[in-house]
LOTI-433459 format. One record per residue (C-alpha): residue in three letters; z, x negated, y negated. Coordinates in Angstrom, 1 decimal, padded with zeros to 4 digits, always signed. Each point is the difference from the previous one (the first is absolute). Layout:
! LOTI-433459
ATOM  ALA  Z  X  Y
...
***
This chain:
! LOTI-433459
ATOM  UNK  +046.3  -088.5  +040.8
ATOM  UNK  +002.6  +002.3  -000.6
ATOM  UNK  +002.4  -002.4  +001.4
ATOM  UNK  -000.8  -003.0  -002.2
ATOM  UNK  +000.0  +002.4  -003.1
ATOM  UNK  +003.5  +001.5  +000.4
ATOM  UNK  +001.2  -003.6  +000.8
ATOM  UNK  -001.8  -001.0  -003.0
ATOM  UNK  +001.2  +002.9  -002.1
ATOM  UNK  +003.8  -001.1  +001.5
ATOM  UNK  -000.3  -003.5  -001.2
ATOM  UNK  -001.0  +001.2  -003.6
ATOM  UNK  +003.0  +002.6  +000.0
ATOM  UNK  +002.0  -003.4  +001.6
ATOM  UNK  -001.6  -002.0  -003.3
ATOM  UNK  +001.1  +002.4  -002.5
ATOM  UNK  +003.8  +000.2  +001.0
ATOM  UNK  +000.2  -003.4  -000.1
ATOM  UNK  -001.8  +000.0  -003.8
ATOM  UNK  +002.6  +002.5  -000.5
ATOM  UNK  +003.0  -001.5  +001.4
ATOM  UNK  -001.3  -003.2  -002.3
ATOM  UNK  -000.5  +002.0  -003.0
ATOM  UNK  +003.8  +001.5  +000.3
ATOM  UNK  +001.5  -000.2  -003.3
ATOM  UNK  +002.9  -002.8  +000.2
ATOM  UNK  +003.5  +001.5  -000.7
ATOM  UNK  +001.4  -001.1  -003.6
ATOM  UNK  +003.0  -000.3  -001.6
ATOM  UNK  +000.1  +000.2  -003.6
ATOM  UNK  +002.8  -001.2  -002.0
ATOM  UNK  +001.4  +000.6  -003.9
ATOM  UNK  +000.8  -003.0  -002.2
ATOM  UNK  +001.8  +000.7  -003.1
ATOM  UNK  -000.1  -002.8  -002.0
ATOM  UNK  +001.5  -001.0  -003.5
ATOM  UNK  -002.7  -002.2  -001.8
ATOM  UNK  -000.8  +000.8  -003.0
ATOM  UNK  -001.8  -003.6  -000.8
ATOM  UNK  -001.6  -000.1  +003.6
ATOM  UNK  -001.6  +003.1  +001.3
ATOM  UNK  -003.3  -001.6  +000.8
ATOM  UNK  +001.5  -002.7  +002.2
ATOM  UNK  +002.0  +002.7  +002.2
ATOM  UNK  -003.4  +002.0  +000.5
ATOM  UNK  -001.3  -003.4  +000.9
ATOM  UNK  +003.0  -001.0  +002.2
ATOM  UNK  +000.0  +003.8  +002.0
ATOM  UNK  -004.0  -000.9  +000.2
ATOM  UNK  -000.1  -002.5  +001.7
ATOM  UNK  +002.7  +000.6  +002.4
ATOM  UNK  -002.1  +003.3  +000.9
ATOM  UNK  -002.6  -002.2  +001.0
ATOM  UNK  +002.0  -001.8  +002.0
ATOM  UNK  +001.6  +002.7  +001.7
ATOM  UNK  -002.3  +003.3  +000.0
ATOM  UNK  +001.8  +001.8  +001.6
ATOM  UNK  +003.3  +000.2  -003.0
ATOM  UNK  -001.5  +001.3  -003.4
ATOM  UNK  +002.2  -000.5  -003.1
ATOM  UNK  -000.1  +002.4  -003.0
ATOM  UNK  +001.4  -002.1  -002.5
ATOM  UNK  +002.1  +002.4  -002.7
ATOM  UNK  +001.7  -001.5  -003.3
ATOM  UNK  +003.6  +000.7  -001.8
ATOM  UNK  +000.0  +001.4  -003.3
ATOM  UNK  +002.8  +000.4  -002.6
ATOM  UNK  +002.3  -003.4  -000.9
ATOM  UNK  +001.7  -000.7  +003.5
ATOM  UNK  -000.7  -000.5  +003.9
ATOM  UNK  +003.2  +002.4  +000.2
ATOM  UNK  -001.1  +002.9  -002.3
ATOM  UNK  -002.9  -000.1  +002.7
ATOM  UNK  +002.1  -000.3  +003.3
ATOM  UNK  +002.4  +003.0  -000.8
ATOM  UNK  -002.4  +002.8  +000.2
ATOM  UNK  -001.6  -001.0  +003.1
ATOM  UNK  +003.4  -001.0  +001.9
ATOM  UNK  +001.5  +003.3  -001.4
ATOM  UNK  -002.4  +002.4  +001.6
ATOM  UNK  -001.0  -002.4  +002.9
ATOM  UNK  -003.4  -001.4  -001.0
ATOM  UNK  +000.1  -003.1  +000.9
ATOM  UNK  -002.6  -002.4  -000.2
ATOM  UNK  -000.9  -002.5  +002.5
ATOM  UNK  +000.3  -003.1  -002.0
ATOM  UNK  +001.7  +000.0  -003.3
ATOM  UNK  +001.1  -002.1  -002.8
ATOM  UNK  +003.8  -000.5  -000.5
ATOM  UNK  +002.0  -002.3  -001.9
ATOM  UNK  +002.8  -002.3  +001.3
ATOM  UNK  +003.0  +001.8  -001.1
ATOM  UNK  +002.8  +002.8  +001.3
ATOM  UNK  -002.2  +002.8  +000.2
ATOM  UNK  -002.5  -001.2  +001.9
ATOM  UNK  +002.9  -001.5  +002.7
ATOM  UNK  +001.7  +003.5  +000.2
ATOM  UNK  -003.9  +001.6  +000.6
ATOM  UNK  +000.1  -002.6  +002.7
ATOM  UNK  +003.3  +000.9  +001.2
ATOM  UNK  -000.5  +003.5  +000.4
ATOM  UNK  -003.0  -000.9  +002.3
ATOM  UNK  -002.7  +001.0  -002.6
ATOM  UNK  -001.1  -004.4  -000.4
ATOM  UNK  -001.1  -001.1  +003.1
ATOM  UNK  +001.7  -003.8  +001.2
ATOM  UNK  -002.5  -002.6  -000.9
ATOM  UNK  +001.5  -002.9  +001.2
ATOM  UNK  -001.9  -000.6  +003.2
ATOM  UNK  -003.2  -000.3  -001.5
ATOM  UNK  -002.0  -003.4  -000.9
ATOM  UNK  +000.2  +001.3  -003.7
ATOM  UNK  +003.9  -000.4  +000.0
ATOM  UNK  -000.1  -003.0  +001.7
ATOM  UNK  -002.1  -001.7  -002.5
ATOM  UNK  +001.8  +001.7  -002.9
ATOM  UNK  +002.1  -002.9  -002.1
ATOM  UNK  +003.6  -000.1  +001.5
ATOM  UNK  +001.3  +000.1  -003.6
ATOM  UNK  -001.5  +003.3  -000.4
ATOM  UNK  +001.1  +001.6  +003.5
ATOM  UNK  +003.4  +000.7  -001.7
ATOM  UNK  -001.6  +002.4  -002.4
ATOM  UNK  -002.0  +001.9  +002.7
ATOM  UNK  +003.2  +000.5  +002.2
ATOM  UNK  +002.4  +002.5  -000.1
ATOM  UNK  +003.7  +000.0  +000.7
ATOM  UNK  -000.2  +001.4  +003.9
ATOM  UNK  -002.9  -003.0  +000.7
ATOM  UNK  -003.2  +002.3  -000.4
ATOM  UNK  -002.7  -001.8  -001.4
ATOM  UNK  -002.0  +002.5  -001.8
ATOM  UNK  -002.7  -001.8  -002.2
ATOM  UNK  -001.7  -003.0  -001.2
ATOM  UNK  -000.4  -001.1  -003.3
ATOM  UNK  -003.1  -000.3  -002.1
ATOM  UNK  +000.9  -003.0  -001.3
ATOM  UNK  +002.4  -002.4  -001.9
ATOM  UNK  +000.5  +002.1  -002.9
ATOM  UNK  +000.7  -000.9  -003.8
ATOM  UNK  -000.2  +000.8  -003.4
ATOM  UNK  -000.9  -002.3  -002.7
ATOM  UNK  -002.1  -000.2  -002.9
ATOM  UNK  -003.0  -001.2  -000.2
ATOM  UNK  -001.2  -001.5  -003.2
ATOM  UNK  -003.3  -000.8  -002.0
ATOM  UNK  -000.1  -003.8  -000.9
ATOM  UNK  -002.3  +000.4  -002.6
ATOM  UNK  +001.9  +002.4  -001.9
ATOM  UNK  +002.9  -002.1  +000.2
ATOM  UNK  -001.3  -002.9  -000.8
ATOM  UNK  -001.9  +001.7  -003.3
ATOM  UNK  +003.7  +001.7  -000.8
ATOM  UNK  +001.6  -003.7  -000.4
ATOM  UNK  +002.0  +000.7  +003.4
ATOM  UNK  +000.5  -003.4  +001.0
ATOM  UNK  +002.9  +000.7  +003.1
ATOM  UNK  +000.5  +003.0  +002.0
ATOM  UNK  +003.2  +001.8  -000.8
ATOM  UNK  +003.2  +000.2  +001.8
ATOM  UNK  +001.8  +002.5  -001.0
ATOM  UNK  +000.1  +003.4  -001.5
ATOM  UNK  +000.3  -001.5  -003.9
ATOM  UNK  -003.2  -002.3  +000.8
ATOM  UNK  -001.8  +002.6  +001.4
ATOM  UNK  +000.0  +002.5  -003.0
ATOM  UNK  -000.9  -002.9  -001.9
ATOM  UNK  -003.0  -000.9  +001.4
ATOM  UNK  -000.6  +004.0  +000.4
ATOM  UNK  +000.3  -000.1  -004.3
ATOM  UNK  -002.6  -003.6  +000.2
ATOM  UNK  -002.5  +002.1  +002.1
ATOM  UNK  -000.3  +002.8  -002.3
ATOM  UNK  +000.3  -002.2  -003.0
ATOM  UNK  -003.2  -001.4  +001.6
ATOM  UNK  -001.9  +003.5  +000.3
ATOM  UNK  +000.8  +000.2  +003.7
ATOM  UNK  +001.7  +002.5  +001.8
ATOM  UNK  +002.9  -001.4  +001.9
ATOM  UNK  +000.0  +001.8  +003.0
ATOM  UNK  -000.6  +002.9  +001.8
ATOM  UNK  +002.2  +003.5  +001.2
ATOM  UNK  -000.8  +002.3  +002.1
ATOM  UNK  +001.1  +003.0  -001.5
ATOM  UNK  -002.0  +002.5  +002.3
ATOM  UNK  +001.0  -002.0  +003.5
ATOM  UNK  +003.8  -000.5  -000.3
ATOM  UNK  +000.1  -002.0  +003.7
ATOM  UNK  -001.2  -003.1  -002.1
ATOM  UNK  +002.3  +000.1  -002.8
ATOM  UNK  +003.0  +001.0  +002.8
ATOM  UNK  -001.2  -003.0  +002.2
ATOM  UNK  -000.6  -002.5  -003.2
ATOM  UNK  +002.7  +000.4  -003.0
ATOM  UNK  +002.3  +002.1  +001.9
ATOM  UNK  +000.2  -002.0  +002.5
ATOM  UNK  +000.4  -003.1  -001.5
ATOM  UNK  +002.7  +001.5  -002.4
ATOM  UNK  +001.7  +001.6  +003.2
ATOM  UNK  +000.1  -003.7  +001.5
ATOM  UNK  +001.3  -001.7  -003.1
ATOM  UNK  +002.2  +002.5  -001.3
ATOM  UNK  +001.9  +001.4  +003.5
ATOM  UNK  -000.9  -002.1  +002.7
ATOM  UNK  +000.9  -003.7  -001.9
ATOM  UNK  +003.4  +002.3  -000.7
ATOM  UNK  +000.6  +000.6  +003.4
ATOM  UNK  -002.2  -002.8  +002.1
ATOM  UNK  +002.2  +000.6  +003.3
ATOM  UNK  +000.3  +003.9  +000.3
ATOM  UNK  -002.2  +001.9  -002.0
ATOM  UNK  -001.9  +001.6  +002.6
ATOM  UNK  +003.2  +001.1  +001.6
ATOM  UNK  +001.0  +001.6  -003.4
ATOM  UNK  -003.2  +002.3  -000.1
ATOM  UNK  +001.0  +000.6  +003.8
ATOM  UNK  +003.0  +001.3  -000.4
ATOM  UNK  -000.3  +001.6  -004.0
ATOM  UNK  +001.9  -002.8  -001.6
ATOM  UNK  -002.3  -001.8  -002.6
ATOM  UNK  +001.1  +000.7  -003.1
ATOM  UNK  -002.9  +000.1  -002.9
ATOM  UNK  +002.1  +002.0  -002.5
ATOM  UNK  -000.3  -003.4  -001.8
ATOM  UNK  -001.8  -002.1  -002.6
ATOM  UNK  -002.1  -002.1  +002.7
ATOM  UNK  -001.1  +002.9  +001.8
ATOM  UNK  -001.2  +001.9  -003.5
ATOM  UNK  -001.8  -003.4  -001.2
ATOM  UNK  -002.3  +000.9  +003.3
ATOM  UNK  -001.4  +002.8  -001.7
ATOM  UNK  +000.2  -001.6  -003.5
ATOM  UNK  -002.4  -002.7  +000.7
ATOM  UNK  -002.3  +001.8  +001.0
ATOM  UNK  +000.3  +002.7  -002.9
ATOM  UNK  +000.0  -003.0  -002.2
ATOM  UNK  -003.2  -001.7  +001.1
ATOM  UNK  -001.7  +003.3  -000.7
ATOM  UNK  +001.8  +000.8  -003.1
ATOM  UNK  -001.4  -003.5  -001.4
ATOM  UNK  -003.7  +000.6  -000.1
ATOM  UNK  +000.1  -002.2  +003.1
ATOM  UNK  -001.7  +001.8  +002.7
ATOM  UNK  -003.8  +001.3  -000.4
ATOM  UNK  -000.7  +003.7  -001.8
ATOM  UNK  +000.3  +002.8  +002.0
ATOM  UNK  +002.1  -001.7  +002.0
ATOM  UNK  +001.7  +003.7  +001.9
ATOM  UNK  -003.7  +000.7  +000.7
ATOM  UNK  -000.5  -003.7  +002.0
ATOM  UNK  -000.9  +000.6  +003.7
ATOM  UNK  +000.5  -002.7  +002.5
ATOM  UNK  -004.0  -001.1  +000.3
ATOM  UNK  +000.3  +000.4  -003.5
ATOM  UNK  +002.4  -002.6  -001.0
ATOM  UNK  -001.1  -002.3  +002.3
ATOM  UNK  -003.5  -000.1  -001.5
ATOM  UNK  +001.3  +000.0  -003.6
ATOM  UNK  +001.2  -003.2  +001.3
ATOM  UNK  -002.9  -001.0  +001.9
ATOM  UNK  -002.1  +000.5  -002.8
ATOM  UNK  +001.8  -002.3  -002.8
ATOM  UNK  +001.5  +003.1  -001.6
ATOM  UNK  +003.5  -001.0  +000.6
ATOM  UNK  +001.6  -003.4  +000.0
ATOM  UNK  +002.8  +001.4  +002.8
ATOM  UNK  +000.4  +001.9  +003.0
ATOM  UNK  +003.0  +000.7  +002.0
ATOM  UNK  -001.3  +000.5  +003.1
ATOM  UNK  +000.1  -000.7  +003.7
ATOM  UNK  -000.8  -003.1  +002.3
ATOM  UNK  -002.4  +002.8  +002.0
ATOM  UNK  -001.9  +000.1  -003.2
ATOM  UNK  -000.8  -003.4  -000.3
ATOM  UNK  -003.5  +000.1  +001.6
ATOM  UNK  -000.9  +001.9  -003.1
ATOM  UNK  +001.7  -001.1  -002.4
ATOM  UNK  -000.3  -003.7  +000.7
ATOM  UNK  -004.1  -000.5  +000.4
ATOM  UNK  -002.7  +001.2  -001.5
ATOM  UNK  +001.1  +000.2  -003.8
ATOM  UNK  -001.9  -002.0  -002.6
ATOM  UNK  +003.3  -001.7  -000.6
ATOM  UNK  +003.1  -002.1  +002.1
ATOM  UNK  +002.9  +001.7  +001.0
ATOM  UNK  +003.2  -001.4  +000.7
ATOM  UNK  +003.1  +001.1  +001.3
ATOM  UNK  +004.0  +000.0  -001.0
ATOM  UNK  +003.1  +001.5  +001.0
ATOM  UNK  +000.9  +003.0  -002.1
ATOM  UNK  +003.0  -001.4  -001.9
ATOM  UNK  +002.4  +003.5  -000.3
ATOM  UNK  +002.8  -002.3  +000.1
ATOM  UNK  +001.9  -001.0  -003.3
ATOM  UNK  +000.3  -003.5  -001.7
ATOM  UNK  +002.0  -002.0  +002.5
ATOM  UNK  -000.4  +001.9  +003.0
ATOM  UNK  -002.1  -000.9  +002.8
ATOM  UNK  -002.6  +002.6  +001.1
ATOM  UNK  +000.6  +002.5  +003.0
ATOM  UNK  -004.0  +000.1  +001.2
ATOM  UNK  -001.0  +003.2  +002.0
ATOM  UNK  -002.0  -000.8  +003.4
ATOM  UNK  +000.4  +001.8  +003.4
ATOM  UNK  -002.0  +002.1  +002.1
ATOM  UNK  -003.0  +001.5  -000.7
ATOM  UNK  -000.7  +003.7  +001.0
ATOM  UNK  -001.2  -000.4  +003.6
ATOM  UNK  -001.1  +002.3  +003.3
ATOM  UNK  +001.6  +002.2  +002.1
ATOM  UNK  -001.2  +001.7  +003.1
ATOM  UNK  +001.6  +003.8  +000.6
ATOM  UNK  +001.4  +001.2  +003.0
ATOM  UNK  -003.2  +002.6  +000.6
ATOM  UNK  -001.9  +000.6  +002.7
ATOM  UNK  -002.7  -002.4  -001.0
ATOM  UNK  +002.3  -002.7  -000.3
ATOM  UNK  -001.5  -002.5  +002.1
ATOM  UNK  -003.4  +000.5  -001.1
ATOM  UNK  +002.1  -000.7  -003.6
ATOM  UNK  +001.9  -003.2  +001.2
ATOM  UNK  -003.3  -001.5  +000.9
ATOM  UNK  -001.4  +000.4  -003.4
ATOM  UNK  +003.2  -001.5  -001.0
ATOM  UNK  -000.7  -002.6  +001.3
ATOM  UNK  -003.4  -000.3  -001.2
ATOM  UNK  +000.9  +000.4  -003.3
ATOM  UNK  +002.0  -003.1  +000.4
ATOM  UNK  -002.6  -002.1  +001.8
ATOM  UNK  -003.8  +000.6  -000.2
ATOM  UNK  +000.4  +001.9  -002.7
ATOM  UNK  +002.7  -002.1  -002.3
ATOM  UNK  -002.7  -002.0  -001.7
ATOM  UNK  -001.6  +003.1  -001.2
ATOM  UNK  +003.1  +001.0  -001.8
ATOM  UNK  +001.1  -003.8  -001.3
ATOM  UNK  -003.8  -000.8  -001.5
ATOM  UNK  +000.7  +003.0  -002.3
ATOM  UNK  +003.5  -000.7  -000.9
ATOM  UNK  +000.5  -003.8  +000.3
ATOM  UNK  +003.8  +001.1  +001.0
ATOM  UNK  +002.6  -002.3  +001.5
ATOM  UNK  -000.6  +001.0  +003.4
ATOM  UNK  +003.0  +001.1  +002.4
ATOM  UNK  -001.6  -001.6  +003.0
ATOM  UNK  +000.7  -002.7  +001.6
ATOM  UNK  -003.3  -001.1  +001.1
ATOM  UNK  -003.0  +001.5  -001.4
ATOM  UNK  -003.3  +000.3  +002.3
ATOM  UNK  -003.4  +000.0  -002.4
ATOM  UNK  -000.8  -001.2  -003.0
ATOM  UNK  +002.4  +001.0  -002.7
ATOM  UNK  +000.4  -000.7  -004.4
ATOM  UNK  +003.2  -000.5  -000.9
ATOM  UNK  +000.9  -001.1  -003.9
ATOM  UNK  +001.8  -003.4  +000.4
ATOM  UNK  +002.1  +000.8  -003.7
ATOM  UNK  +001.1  +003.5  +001.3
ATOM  UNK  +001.0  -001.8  +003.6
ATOM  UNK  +001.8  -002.9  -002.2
ATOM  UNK  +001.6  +002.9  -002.0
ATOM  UNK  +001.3  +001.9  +002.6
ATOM  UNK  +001.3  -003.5  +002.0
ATOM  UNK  +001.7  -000.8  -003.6
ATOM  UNK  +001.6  +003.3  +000.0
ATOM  UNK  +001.9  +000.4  +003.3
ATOM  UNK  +001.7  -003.3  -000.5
ATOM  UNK  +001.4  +000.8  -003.2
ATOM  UNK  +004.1  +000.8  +000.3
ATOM  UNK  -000.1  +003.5  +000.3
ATOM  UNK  -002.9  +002.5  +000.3
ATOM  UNK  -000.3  +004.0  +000.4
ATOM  UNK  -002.3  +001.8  +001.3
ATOM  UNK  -002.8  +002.7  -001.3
ATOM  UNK  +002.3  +003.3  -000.9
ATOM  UNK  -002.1  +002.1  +002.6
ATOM  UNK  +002.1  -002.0  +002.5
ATOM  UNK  +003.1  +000.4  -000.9
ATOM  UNK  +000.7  +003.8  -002.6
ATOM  UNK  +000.0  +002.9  +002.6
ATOM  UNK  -003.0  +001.9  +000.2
ATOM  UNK  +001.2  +003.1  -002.3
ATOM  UNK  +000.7  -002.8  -002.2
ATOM  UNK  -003.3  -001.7  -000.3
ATOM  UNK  -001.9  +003.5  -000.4
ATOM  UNK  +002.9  +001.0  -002.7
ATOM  UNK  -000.7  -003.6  -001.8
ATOM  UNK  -003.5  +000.3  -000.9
ATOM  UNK  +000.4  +003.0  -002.3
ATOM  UNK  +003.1  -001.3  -001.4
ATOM  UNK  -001.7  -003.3  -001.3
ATOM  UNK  -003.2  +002.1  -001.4
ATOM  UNK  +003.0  +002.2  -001.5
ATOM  UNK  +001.3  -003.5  -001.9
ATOM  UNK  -003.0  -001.1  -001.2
ATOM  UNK  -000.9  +003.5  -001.8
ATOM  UNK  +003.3  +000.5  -001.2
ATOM  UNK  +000.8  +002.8  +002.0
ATOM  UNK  +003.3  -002.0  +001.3
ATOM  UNK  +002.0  -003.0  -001.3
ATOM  UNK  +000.4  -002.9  +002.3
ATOM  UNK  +003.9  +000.9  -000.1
ATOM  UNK  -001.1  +002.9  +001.4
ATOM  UNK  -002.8  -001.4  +002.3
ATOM  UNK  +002.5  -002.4  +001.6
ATOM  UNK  +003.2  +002.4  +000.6
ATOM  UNK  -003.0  +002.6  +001.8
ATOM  UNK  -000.7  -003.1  +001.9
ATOM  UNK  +003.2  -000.4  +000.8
ATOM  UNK  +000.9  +003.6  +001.4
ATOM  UNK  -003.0  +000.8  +002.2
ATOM  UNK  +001.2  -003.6  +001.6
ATOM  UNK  +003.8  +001.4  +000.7
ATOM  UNK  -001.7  +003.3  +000.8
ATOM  UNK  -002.3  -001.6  +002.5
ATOM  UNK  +002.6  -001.8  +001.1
ATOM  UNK  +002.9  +002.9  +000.6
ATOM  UNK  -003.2  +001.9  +001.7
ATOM  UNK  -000.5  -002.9  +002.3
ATOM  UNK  +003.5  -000.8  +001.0
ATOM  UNK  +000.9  +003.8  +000.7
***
């Protein structure tokens, strides 16, 4: 009896080590994902969700930028080497030099990359062949308009040009409508809209073949007339009693749903708004080019890149690549349903809503002559931060847009003399 009950009490001690070695807790890696999406936070909780249910063993915390740029964001964390595992870049210099200095990890063997549109791989590429992002999609700005409003104004054609434009600004208000809406408090929008739809017509249509090489190297000159009427339209609109009331107090949510909600006849805004500003309203919206260009002169449109996803060189970052690549798989119709972008993929796996008028839109605007892309892309990144004061500076008076466009003009050569040293 002994016998059997120490074999017996062996076989229990035997049972328990295996619960144990069963119950070990499974080793985890968890990973940082600083994102820039101030119309989308939901979808990326949604999107890090689900791919921790696919993959237990990575948890995501999912962290937002603040403030009016991905860059403002960026600087801190690559200054004092607190670097995220995923993060949120746009497709311009700075983010190819963060690449270049080894802080961007080299995307381009993943499946993401691959199924990225080839006309967008340029963007996400930098000089030495690193391919340090993908984009969020085929970005452009345009306005979006409120059919019923214009049709109750007597606005019987869209307008083409700058002189139209006011005028059907002065019908709308004539009407009782406001004409459209700025966003004061949230810069970004008023830098990506007017500014840079002014910046396209004004410089770029002067200077179609080199333009970018002038901001390279300090060149551009916008001690001029064309660069000041950049500023001026957009200190005009304002000046006019065409944008809403408390205008410098106008968030981004904020002047979307003035729009979303009939208060507005206008808003200048972005094709990744289009999932809410296009559905869902008790009235139609349409679509047109903004028409910054003067009588005569064709339009420069703005359409690019998108901000997009990068993965950091970190210790987590193949646990980060593979949410990468997640985001731009299982999880892309998550993100599209919500937005209704025009997608930067090739192929598309799910179930996805896309707006046909904002994919015709887009389609009309890369074939047009000439075309520039959203100012994040192209102003260095001291620039962009220095830009979004400066125009909230114009619109309260604080600076003339003489004055606006010859600060433009030296942080460019300043940016540029730092870069070329």
């Amino acid at each position: 009896m002994v016998a059997v009950l120490g074999c017996c009490s062996l076989l229990s001690g035997c049972d328990q080590t295996a619960d144990n070695a069963s119950s070990a807790p499974v080793e985890r890696t968890r990973i940082t994902a600083l994102v820039w999406a101030p119309d989308w936070p939901d979808e990326m909780h949604k999107i890090a969700d689900a791919f921790h249910r696919e993959n237990p063993d990575i948890m995501v915390d999912v962290q937002f930028m603040i403030g009016n740029s991905v860059e403002e964001n960026l600087k801190p964390k690559v200054a004092t080497h607190n670097l995220p595992d995923l993060v949120s870049v746009n497709p311009n210099a700075y983010s190819a030099e963060l690449a270049n200095q080894g802080i961007l990890a080299d995307v381009g063997d993943s499946a993401a990359w691959d199924n990225m549109l080839d006309s967008l791989k340029p963007d996400w590429t930098n000089r030495y062949g690193k391919r340090f992002g993908i984009s969020g999609g085929v970005a452009a700005t345009l306005i979006y308009y409120n059919k019923d409003m214009f049709r109750k104004a007597g606005i019987k054609t869209l307008p083409t040009n700058f002189e139209e434009f006011l005028a059907a600004c002065a019908a709308l208000r004539k009407a009782g409508f406001t004409p459209i809406v700025w966003t004061g408090a949230f810069p970004n929008m008023l830098a990506n809209g007017p500014f840079s739809f002014g910046f396209a017509n004004n410089v770029v249509a002067h200077h179609p073949n080199d333009w970018k090489q002038r901001i390279a190297d300090g060149s551009l000159d916008l001690n001029n007339d064309a660069a000041v009427d950049i500023f001026a339209k957009i200190k005009l609109i304002a000046d006019k009693g065409y944008v809403q009331r408390g205008y410098m107090n106008t968030s981004y949510d904020e002047g979307n749903r003035l729009f979303a909600e009939g208060k507005a006849a206008m808003a200048f805004q972005g094709t990744w708004s289009s999932g809410e500003l296009m559905h869902g309203n008790h009235f139609e919206t349409g679509t047109f080019v903004p028409p910054w260009n003067a009588p005569g002169k064709a339009v420069v449109p703005v359409v690019g890149s998108e901000t997009g996803f990068a993965v950091c060189e970190t210790r987590n970052k193949k646990a980060a690549m593979k949410f990468l690549e997640f985001i731009y798989d299982r999880g892309y119709p998550i993100l599209q349903n919500k937005r209704q972008n025009v997608s930067p993929l090739k192929y598309v796996g799910g179930k996805t809503v896309t707006d046909q008028q904002i994919v015709d839109y887009v389609q009309h605007a890369t074939q047009a002559p000439l075309t520039a892309g959203p100012y994040y892309s192209y102003l260095p990144t001291n620039t962009i931060d220095m830009l979004h004061p400066l125009l909230q500076d114009v619109l309260l008076g604080k600076k003339t847009p003489r004055q606006a466009a010859q600060a433009l003009e030296k942080s460019i050569r300043h940016e540029a003399r730092t870069e070329n040293k």
